[in-house]
C-alpha positions in Angstrom: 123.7 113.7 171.5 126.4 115.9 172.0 127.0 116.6 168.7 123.3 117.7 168.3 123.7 119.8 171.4 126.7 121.7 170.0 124.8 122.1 166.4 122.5 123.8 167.8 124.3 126.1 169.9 126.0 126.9 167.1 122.9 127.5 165.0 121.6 129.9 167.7 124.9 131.7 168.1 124.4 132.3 164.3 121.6 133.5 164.6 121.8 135.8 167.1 124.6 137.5 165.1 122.4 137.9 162.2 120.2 139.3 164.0 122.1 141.8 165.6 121.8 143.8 161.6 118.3 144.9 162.4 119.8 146.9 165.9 120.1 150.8 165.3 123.8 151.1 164.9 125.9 154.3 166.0 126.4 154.8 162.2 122.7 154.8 161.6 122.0 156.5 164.0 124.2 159.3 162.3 123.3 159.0 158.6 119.0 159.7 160.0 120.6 162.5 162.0 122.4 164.6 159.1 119.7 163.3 156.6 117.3 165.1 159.1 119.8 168.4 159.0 120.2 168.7 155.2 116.7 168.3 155.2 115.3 170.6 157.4 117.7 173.5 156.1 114.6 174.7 153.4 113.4 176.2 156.4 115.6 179.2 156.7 113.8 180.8 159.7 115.4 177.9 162.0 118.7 178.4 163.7 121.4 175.5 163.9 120.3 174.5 167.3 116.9 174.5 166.2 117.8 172.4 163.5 119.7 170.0 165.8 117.1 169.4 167.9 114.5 168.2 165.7 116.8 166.1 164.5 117.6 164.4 167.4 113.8 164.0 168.0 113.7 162.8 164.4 116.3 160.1 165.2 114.6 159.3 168.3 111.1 158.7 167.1 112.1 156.6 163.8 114.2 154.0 165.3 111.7 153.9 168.7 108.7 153.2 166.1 110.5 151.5 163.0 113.2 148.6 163.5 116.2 149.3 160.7 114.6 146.5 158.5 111.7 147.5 158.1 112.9 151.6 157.5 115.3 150.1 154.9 112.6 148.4 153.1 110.6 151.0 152.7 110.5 153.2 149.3 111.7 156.8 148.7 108.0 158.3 149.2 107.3 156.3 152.2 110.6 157.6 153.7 109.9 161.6 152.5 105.9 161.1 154.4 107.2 159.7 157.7 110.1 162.7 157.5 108.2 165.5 157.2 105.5 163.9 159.8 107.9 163.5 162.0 109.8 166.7 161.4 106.1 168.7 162.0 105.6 167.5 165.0 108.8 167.5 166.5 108.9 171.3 165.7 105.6 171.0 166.8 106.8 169.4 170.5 109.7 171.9 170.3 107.9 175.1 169.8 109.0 175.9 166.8 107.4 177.4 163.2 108.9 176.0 160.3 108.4 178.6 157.6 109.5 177.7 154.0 110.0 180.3 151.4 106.8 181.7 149.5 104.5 179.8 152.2 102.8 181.7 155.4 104.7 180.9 158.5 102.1 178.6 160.8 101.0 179.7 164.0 102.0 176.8 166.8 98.6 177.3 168.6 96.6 175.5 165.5 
């Protein structure tokens, strides 16, 4: 009986580590945050704070609405949609026009 006890507390414990790889880590955090930067740099009428604070919307509405998992698993053109959705209305949120070269700067009130 014991034995079985301490099987599965070990089982759990093992588990609960394993689990622990779908949590947003520091270091994830990080790599969505200067993915986001590089990104967003095509717009050349934002300024560096600008830039910085979509960003750190980005960051904040991918790992609230995807776990790390299921972000990972998902392919290159799934990752380029959800970016530029979420970097629209971030900007959106944030009041500011993202204007890319040869393309008419939108107007915010639309």
């Amino acid at each position: 009986m014991k034995k079985t006890i301490l099987t599965l507390l070990v089982c759990s414990f093992s588990l609960g580590l394993f689990s622990q790889s779908d949590v947003w880590t520091k270091a994830d955090r990080t790599n969505l945050y200067d993915d986001c930067m590089s990104y967003i740099t095509k717009y050349k009428n934002t300024t560096n704070d600008q830039r910085e604070s979509i960003s750190l919307c980005y960051i904040g509405e991918v790992t609230k609405k995807y776990t790390k998992v299921d972000f990972q698993a998902m392919i290159d053109i799934e990752i380029k949609r959800i970016k530029e959705a979420v970097i629209n209305q971030c900007a959106k949120n944030l009041g500011i026009a993202l204007c890319r070269p040869h393309h008419p700067c939108p107007s915010l009130g639309q």
